[in-house]
VOBA-1610 file (N, C-alpha, C; in pm, whole numbers, padded with zeros to 5 digits, always signed):
BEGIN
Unk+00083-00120+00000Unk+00000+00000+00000Unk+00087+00125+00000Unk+00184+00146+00078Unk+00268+00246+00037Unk+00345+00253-00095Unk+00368+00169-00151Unk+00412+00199-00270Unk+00316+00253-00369Unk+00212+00211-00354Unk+00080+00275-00438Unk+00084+00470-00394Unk+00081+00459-00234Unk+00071+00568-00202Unk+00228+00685-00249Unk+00312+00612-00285Unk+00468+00667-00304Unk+00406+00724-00479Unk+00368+00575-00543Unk+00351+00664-00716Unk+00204+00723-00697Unk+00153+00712-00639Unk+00013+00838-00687Unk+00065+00949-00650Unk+00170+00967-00542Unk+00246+01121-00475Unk+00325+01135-00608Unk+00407+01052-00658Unk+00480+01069-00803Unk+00384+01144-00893Unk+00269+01082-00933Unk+00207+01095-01068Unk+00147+01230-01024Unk+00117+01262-00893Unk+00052+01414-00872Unk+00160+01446-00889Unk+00301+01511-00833Unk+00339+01615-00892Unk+00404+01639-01002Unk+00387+01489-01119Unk+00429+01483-01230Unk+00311+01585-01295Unk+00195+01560-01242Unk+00043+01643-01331Unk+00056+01742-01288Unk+00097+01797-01128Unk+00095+01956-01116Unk+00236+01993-01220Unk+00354+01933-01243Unk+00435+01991-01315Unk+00360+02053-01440Unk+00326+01977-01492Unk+00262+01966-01660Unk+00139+02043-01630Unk+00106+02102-01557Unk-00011+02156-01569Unk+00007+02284-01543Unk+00091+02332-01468Unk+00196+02485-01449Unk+00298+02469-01548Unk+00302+02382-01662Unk+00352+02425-01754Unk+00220+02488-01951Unk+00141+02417-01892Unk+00010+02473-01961Unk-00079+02582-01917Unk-00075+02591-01822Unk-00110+02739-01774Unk-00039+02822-01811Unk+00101+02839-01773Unk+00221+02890-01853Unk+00137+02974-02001Unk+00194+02911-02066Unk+00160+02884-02218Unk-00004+02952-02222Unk-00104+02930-02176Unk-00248+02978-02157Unk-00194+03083-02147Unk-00166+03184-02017Unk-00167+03287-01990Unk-00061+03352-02139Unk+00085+03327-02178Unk+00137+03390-02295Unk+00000+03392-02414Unk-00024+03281-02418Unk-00158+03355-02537Unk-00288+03428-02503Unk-00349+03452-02349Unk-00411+03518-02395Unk-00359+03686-02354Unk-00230+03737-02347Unk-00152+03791-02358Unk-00134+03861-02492Unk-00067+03773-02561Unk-00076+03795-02680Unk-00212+03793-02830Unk-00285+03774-02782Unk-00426+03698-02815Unk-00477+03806-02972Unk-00482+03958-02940Unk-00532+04042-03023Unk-00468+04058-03143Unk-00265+03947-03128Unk-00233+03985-03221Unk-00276+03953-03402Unk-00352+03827-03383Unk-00328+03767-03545Unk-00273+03664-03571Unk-00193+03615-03496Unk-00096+03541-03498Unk-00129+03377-03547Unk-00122+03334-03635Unk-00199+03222-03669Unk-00148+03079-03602Unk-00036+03097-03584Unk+00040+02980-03473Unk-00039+02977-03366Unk-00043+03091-03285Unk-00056+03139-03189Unk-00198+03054-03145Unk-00284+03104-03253Unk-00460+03059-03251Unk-00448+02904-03220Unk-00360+02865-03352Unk-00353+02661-03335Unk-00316+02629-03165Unk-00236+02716-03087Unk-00194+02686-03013Unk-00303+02697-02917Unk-00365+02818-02909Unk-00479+02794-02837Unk-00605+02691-02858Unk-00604+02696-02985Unk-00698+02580-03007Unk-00699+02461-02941Unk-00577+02409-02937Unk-00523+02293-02879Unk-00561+02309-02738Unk-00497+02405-02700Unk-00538+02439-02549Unk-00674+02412-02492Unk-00758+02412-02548Unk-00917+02456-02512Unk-00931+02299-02626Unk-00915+02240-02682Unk-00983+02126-02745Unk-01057+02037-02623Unk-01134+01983-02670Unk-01198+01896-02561Unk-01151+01758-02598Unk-01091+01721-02649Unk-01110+01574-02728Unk-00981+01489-02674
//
């Protein structure tokens, strides 16, 4: 049972990593958001996809 409890403590702050690294990235685009930027859009797209 502790080893279960050792990788679910792993896999959370593997997901908080990766997830303060997409927020990251969220906040630069909607930052940048008014520019046009057509990368920029795909990137948000991605961001916000549901799928």
């Amino acid at each position: 049972i502790n080893d279960l409890k050792a990788t679910i403590a792993d896999m959370e702050k593997e997901r908080d990593f990766y997830f303060g690294k997409l927020r990251n990235i969220e906040l630069i685009c909607q930052e940048k958001e008014g520019e046009g930027d057509p990368t920029l859009q795909r990137i948000v797209d991605i961001l916000y996809a549901t799928d």
